[in-house]
RODO-2510 file (C-alpha; in nm, 4 decimals, decimal comma):
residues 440
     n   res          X          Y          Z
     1     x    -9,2592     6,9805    -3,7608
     2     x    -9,3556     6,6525    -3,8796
     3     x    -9,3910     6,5237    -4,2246
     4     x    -9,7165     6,2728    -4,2548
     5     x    -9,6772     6,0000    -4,5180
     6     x    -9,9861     5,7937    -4,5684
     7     x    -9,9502     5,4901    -4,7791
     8     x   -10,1989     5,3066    -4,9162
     9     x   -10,3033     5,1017    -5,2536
    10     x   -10,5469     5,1557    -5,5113
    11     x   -10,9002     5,0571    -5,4890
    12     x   -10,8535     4,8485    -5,8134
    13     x   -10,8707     4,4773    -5,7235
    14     x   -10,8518     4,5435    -5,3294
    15     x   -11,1281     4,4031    -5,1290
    16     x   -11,3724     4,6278    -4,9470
    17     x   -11,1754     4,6104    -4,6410
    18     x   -10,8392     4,7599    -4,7807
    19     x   -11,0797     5,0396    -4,9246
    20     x   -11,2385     5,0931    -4,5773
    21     x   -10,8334     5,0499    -4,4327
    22     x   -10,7477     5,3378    -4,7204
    23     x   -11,0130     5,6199    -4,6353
    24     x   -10,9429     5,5907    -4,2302
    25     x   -10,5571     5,5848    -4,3520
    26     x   -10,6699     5,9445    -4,5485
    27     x   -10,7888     6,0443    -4,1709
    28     x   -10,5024     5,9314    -4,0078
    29     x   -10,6008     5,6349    -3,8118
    30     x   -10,3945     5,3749    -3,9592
    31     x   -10,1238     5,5647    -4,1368
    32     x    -9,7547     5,5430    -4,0339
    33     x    -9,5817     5,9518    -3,9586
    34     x    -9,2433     5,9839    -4,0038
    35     x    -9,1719     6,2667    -3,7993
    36     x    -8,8967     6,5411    -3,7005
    37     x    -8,8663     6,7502    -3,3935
    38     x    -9,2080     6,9677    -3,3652
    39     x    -9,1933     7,3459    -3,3571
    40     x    -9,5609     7,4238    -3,3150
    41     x    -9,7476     7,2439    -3,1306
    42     x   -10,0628     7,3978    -3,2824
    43     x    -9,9675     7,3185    -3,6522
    44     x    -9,8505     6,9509    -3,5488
    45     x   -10,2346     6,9098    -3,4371
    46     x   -10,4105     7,0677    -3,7235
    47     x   -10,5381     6,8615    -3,9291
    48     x   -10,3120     6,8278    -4,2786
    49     x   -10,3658     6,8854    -4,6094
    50     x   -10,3034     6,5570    -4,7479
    51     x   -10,1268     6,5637    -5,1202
    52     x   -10,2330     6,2364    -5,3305
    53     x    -9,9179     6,0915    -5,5029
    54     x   -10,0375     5,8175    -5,7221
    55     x    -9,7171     5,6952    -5,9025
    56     x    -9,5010     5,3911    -5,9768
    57     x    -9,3580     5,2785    -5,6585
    58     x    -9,3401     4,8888    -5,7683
    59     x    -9,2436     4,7220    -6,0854
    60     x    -8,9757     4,8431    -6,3996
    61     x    -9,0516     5,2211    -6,2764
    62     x    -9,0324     5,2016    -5,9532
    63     x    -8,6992     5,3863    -5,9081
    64     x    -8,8747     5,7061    -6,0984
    65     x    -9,1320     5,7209    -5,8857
    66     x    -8,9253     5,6754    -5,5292
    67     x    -8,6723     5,9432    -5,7064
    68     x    -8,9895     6,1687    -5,7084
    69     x    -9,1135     6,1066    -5,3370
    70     x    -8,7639     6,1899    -5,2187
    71     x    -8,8434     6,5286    -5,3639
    72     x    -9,1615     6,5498    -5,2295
    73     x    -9,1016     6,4623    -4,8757
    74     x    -8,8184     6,7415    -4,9176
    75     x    -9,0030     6,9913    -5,0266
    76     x    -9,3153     6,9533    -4,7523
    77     x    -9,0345     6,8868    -4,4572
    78     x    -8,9293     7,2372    -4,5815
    79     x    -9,2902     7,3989    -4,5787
    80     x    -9,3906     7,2323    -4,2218
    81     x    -9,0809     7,3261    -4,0383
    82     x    -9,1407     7,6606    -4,1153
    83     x    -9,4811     7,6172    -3,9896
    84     x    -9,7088     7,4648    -4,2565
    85     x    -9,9257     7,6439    -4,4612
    86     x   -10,0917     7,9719    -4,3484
    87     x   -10,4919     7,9561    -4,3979
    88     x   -10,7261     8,2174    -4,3330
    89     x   -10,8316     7,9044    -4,0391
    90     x   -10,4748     7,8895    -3,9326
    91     x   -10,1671     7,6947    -4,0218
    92     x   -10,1804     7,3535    -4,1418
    93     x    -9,9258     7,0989    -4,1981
    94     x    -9,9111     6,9004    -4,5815
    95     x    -9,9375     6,5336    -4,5449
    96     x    -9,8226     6,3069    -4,8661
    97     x   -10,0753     6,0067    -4,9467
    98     x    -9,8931     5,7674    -5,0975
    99     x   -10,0387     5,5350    -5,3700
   100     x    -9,9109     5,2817    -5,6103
   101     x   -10,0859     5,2727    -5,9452
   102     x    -9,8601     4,9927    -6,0506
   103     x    -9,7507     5,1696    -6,4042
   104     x   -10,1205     5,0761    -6,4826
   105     x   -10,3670     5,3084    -6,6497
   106     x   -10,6679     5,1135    -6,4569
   107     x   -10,4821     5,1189    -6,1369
   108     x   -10,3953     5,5417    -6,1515
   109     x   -10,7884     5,5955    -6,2137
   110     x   -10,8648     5,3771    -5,8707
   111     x   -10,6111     5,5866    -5,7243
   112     x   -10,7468     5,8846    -5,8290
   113     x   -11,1029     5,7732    -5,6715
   114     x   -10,9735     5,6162    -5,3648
   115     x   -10,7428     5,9544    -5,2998
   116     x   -11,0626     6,1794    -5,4001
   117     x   -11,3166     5,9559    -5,1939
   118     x   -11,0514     6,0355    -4,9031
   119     x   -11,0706     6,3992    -4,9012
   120     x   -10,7533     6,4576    -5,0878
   121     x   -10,8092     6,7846    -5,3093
   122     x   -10,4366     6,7743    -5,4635
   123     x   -10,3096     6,5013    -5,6523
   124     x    -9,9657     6,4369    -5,7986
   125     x    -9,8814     6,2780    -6,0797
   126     x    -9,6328     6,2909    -6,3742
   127     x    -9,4206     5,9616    -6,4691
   128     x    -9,6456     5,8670    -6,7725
   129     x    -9,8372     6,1016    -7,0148
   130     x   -10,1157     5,8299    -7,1283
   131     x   -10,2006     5,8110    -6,7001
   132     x   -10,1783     6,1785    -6,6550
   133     x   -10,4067     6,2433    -6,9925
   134     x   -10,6433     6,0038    -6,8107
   135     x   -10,6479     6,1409    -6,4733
   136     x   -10,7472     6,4535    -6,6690
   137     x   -11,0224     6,3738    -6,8241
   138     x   -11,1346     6,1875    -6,4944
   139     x   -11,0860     6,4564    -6,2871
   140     x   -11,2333     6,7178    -6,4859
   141     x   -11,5527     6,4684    -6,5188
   142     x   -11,5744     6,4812    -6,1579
   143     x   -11,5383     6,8022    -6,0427
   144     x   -11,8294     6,8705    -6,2793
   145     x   -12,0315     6,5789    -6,1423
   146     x   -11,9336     6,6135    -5,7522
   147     x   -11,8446     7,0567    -5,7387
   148     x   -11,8733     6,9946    -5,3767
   149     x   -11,5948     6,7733    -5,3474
   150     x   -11,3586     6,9407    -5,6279
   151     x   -10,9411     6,8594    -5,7176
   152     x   -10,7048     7,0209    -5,8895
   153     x   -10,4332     6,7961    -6,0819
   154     x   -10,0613     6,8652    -6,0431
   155     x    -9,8153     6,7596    -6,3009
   156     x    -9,4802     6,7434    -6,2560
   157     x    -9,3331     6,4894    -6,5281
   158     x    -9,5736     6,4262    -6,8200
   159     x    -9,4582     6,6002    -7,1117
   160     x    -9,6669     6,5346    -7,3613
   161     x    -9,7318     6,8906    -7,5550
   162     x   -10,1459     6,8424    -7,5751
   163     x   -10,1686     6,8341    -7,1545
   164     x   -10,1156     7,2849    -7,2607
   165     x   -10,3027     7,2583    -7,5902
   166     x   -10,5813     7,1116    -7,7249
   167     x   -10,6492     6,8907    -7,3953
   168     x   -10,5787     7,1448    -7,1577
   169     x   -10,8024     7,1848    -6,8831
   170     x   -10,8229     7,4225    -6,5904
   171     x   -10,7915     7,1460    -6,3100
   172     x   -10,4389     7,0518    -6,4117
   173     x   -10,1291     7,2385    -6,3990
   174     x    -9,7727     7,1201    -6,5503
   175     x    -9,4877     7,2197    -6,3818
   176     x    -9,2279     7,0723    -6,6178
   177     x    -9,1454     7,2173    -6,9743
   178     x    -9,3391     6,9910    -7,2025
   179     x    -9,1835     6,7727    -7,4939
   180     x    -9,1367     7,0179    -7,7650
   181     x    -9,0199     7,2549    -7,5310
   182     x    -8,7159     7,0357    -7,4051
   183     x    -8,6581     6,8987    -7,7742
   184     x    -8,6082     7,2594    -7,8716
   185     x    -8,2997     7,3078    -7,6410
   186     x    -8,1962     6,9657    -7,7254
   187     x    -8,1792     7,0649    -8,0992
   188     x    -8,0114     7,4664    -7,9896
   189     x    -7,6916     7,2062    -7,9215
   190     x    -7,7693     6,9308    -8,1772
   191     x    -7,7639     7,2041    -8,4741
   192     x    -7,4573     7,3741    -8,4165
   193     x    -7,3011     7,0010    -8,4741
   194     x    -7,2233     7,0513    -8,8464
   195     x    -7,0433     6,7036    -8,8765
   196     x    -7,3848     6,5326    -8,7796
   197     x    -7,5161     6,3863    -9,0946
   198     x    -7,7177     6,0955    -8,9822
   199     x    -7,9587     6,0514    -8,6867
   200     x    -8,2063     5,7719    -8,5277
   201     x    -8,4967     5,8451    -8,3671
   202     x    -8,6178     5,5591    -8,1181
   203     x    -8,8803     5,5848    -7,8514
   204     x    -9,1092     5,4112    -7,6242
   205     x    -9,4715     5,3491    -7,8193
   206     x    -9,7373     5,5819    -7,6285
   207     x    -9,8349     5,9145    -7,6500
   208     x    -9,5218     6,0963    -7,5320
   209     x    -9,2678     5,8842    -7,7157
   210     x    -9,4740     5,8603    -8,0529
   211     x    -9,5102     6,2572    -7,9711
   212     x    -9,1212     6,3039    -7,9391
   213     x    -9,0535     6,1273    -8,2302
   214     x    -9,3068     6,2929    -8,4649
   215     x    -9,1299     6,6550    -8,3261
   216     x    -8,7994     6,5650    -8,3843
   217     x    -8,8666     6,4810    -8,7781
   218     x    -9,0000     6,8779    -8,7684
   219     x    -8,7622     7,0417    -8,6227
   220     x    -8,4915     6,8451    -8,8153
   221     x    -8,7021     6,9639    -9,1508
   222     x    -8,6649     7,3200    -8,9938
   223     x    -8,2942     7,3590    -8,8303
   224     x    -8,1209     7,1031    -9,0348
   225     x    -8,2520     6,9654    -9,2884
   226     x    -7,9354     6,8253    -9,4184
   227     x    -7,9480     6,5836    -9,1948
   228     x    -8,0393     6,2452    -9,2939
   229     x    -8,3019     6,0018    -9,0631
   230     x    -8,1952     5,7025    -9,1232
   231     x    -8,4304     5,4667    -8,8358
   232     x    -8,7032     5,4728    -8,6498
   233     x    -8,8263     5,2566    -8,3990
   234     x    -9,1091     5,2695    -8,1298
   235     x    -9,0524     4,9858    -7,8612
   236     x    -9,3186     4,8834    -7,5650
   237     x    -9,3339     5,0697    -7,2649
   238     x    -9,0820     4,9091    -6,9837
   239     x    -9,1466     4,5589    -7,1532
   240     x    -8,8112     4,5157    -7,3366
   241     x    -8,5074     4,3332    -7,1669
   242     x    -8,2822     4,3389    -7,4282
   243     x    -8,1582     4,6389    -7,6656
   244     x    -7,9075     4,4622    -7,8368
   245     x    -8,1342     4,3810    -8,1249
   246     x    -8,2315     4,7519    -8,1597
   247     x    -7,9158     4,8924    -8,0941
   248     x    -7,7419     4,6489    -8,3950
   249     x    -7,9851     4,8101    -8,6036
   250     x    -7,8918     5,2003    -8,5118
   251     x    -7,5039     5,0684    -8,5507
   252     x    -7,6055     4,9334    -8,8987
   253     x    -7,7636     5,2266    -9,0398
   254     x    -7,5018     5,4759    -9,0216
   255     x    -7,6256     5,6602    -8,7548
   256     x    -7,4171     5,9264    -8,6028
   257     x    -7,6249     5,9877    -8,3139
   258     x    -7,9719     5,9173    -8,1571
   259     x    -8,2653     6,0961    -8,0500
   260     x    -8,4707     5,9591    -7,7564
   261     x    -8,7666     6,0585    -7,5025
   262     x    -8,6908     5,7057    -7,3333
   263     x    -8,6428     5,7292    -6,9422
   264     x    -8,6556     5,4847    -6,6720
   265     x    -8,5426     5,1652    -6,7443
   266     x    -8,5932     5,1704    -7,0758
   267     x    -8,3124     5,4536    -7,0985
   268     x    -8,0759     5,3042    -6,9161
   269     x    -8,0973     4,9333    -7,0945
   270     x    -8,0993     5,1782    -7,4072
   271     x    -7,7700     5,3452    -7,3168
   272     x    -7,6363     4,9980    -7,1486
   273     x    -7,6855     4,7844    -7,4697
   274     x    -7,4730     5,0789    -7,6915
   275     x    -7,2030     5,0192    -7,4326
   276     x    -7,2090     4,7034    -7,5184
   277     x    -7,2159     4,7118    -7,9069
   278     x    -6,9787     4,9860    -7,9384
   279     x    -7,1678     5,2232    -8,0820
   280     x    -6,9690     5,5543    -8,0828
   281     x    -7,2133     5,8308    -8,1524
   282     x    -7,4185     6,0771    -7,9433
   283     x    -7,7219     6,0494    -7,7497
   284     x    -7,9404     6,3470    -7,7378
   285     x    -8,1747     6,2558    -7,4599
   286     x    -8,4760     6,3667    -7,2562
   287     x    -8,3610     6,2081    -6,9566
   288     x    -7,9919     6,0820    -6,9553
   289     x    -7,8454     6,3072    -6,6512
   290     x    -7,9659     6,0070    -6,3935
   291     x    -8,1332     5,7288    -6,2603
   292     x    -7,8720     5,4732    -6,4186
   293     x    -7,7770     5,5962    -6,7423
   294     x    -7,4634     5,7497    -6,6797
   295     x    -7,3132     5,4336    -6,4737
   296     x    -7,4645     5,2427    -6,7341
   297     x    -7,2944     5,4152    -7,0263
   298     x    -6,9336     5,4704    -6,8466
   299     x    -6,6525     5,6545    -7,0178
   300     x    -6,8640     5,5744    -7,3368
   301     x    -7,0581     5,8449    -7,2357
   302     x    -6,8230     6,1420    -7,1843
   303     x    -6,8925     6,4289    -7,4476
   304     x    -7,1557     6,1778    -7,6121
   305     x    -7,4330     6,1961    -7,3995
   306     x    -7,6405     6,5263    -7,4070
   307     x    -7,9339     6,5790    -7,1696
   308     x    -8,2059     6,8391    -7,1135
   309     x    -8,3600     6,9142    -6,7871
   310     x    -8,4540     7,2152    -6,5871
   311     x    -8,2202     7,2407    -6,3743
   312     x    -7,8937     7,0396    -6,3311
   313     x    -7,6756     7,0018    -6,0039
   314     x    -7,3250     7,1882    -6,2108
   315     x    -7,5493     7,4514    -6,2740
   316     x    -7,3017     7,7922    -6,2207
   317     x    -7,5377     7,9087    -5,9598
   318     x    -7,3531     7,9073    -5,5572
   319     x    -7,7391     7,8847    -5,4664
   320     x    -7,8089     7,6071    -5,6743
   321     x    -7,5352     7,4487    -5,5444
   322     x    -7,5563     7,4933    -5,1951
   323     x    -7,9198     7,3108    -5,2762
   324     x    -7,7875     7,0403    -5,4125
   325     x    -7,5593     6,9985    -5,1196
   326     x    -7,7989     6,9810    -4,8737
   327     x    -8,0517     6,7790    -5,0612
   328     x    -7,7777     6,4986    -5,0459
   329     x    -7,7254     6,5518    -4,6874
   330     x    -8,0937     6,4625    -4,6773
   331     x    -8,0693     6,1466    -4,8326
   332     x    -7,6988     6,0762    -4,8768
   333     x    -7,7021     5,7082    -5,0602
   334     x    -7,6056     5,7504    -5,3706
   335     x    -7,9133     5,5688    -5,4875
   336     x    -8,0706     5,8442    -5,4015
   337     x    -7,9618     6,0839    -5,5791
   338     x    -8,1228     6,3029    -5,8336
   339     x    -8,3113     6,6635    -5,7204
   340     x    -8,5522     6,7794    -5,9101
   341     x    -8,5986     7,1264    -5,8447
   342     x    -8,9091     7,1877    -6,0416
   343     x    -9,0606     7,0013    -5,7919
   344     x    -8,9561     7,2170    -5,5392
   345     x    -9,0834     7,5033    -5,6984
   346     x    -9,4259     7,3134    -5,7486
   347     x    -9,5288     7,2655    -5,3730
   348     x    -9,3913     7,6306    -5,3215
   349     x    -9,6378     7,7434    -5,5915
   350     x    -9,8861     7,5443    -5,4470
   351     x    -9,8596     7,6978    -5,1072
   352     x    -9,8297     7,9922    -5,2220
   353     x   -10,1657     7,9931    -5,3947
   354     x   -10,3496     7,8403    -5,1033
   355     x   -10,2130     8,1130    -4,8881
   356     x   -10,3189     8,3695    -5,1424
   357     x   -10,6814     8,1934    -5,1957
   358     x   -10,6992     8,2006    -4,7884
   359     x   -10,8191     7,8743    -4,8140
   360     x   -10,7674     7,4725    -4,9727
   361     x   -11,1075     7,4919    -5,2326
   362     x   -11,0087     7,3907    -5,5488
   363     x   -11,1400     7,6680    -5,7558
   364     x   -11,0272     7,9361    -5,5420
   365     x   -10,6283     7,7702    -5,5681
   366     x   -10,6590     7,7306    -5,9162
   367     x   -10,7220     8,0799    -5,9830
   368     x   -10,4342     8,2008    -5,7610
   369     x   -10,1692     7,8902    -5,8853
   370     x   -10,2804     8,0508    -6,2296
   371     x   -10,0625     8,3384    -6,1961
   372     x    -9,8136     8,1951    -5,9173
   373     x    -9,4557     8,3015    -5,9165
   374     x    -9,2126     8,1246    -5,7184
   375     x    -8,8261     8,1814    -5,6396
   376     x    -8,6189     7,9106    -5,4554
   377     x    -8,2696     7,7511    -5,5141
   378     x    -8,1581     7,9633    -5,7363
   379     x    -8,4053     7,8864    -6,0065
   380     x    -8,7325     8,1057    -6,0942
   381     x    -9,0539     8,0369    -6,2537
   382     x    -9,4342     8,1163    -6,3141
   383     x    -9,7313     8,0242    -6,3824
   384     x    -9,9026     8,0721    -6,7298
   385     x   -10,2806     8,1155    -6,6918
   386     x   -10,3344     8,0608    -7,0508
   387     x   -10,2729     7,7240    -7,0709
   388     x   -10,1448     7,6366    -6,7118
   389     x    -9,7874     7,5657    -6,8342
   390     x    -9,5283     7,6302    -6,6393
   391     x    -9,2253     7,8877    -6,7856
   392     x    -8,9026     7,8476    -6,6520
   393     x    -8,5432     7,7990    -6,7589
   394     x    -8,4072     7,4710    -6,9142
   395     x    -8,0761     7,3560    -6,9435
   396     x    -7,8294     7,1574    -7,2151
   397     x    -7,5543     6,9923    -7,0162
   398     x    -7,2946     6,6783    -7,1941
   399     x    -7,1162     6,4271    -6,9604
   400     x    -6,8428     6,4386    -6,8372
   401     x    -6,5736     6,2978    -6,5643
   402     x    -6,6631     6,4238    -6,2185
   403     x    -6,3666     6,6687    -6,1546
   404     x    -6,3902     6,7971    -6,4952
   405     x    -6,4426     7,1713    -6,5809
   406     x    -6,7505     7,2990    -6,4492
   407     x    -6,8296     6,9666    -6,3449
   408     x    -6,7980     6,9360    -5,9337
   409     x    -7,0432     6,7056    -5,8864
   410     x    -7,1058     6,3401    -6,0204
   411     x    -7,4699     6,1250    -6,0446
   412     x    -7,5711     5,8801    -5,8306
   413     x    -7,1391     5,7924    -5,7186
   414     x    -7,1321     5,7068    -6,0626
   415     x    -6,8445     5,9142    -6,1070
   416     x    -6,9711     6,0837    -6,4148
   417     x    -7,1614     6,4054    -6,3995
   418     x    -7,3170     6,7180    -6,6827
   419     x    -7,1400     7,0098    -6,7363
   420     x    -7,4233     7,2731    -6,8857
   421     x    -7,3394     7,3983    -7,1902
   422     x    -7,6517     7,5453    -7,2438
   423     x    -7,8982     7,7483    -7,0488
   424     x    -8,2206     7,9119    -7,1716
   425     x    -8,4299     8,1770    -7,0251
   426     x    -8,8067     8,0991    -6,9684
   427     x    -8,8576     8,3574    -7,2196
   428     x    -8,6533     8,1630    -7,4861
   429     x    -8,7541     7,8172    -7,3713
   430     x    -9,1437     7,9658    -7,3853
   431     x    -9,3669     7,8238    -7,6955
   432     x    -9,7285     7,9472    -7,8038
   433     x   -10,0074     7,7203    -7,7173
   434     x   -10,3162     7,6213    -7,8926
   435     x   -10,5324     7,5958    -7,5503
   436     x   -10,8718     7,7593    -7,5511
   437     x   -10,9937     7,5999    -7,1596
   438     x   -11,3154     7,6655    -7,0475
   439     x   -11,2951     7,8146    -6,7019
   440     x   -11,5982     7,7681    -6,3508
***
């Protein structure tokens, strides 16, 4: 079955041509297929249900966003070689619609329209809260404007808590635990260390950093408050080159260990520049299991850097694991390492609730994905129609040598890999939410 990637660029700044180029590309006239050996003739033919990913594919993120198309392609390969998606018309393949919003606000919300003016009715979106917040409130303007021509919004990175509360809306659905969520398992490891006196909290200055940092002061009030913050900083968004100058300032004060949303590049300079100034304490992080970090940090890292995620490749699952195994058969460069299973479980969900709804409308999905449960890998999870949050386990794991106890497999060929220490239901990783969404 073959696997349809369309790639084309925002409207934003493109001249009228490239927009014209971008719609036929959403038809399939100009788009390049990478394609597999084709079991069905019939479903190869149909026409697909194209998936608009508007990420970071260029610039100081660009390595986030590829890491999540990897996952993507995976995951539809999967869903088309078994014969695409079952519709009350008959089976249909997915395509993926690729589109680089740059890291830019103004670009993502061209995106949006040039994927929405194509006849995409998904789109996919997670590597920055501030751009998924946006596409929100975009998206939800248009489906009221245009209920002819309705999309649903599917989140699979951004994190920040008021996507499930106060902003929630019924067009978008998060399939990653949000930020208090993962802070919350960070700080079931963080305060059973009774030696920690001292923290820092750093983090990058937008809505999800300020957001992690403002949580972390609370739950250290509630779970330890004998610990002491002694810094805070908020730094640009992927602008800094150096962390010297901030990490000679979390050396100074005493610090003991650091708490940080950062990811990207902005996590791995982090980690990179404590390398480098020998600081010896522990980084609780967000994102620290990949994408540079632990190659970045070296044996500085072993049983001082703590990360929360999901899922992790050591889980003690032989299902996870075989997973894992094949996913890097997949793509084998070490580059390309770094499965994200909640992904997987997200298009699964997604099919599922097309197949349910009998059809792609957008209204008729949502009120299927609302109640969706999906099983795959070795991990679980389901859909909260409350507030569209996703509830599934999350896991604690601290690095370690590859070869290690309960640590088979390394990140990236770095050599280093996360041994779990940690693993909480979806019941105990669960929070209440403030939503109150108004519904068609």
């Amino acid at each position: 079955m073959r696997v349809f990637i369309l790639i084309v660029q925002p409207l934003n700044g493109c001249k009228r041509a490239l927009y014209r180029r971008a719609l036929a590309c959403v038809a399939g006239v100009l788009c390049g297929v990478v394609g597999a050996s084709s079991s069905s003739a019939s479903v190869a033919n149909a026409a697909p249900i194209t998936l608009a990913f508007v990420e970071s594919l260029s610039g100081p993120f660009a390595n986030t966003g590829e890491a999540v198309h990897r996952n993507l392609v995976w995951a539809i390969e999967r869903v088309n070689q078994r014969g695409g998606v079952r519709l009350a018309s008959g089976a249909r393949p997915l395509a993926l619609q690729r589109i680089d919003n740059k890291g830019s606000l103004e670009e993502s919300l061209s995106a949006l329209k040039v994927a929405l003016d194509g006849g995409s009715r998904f789109v996919l979106q997670g590597n920055s809260s501030s751009i998924a917040l946006a596409l929100v409130d975009a998206l939800s303007k248009h489906n009221e404007r245009e209920p002819e021509r309705r999309a649903l919004f599917l989140n699979y990175s951004a994190v920040e808590p008021s996507l499930t509360n106060e902003r929630c809306s019924f067009w978008h659905f998060r399939f990653d635990a949000h930020a208090d969520m993962r802070l919350s398992a960070l700080m079931s490891v963080l305060r059973e260390d009774r030696a920690l006196q001292r923290v820092f909290l750093i983090g990058q200055d937008y809505s999800f950093g300020q957001s992690v940092v403002k949580q972390a002061r609370v739950q250290l009030n509630e779970l330890r408050p004998d610990i002491q913050i002694v810094g805070e900083e908020l730094h640009p968004v992927g602008r800094v080159k150096d962390f010297l100058p901030y990490l000679t300032k979390i050396k100074a004060s005493g610090a003991q260990a650091v708490i940080t949303g950062n990811w990207g590049q902005d996590l791995t300079l982090l980690v990179k520049a404590a390398r480098e100034v020998g600081f010896e304490g522990r980084f609780y992080t967000f994102y620290g299991n990949a994408l540079g970090a632990p190659a970045a940090m070296g044996d500085a890292g072993v049983d001082r850097v703590v990360a929360v995620a999901d899922w992790m490749s050591n889980a003690v699952n032989p299902e996870s694991r075989k997973v894992y195994q094949a996913f890097r058969q997949r793509f084998p460069a070490p580059a390309d390492d770094y499965l994200h299973l909640r992904m997987q479980l997200m298009i699964e969900a997604l099919v599922q609730a097309m197949e349910t709804a009998g059809s792609t409308d957008a209204v008729a999905v949502a009120r299927a994905l609302e109640t969706a449960r999906v099983q795959w890998g070795g991990q679980a999870g389901q859909m909260r129609a409350q507030d569209h949050q996703f509830q599934q386990p999350l896991m604690v794991g601290v690095m370690q040598r590859q070869g290690s106890p309960g640590v088979p497999f390394d990140v990236e060929g770095s050599g280093y890999g996360f041994k779990v220490v940690r693993t909480l239901s979806a019941k105990q990783a669960e929070q209440p939410s403030t939503c109150r969404m108004s519904r068609p």
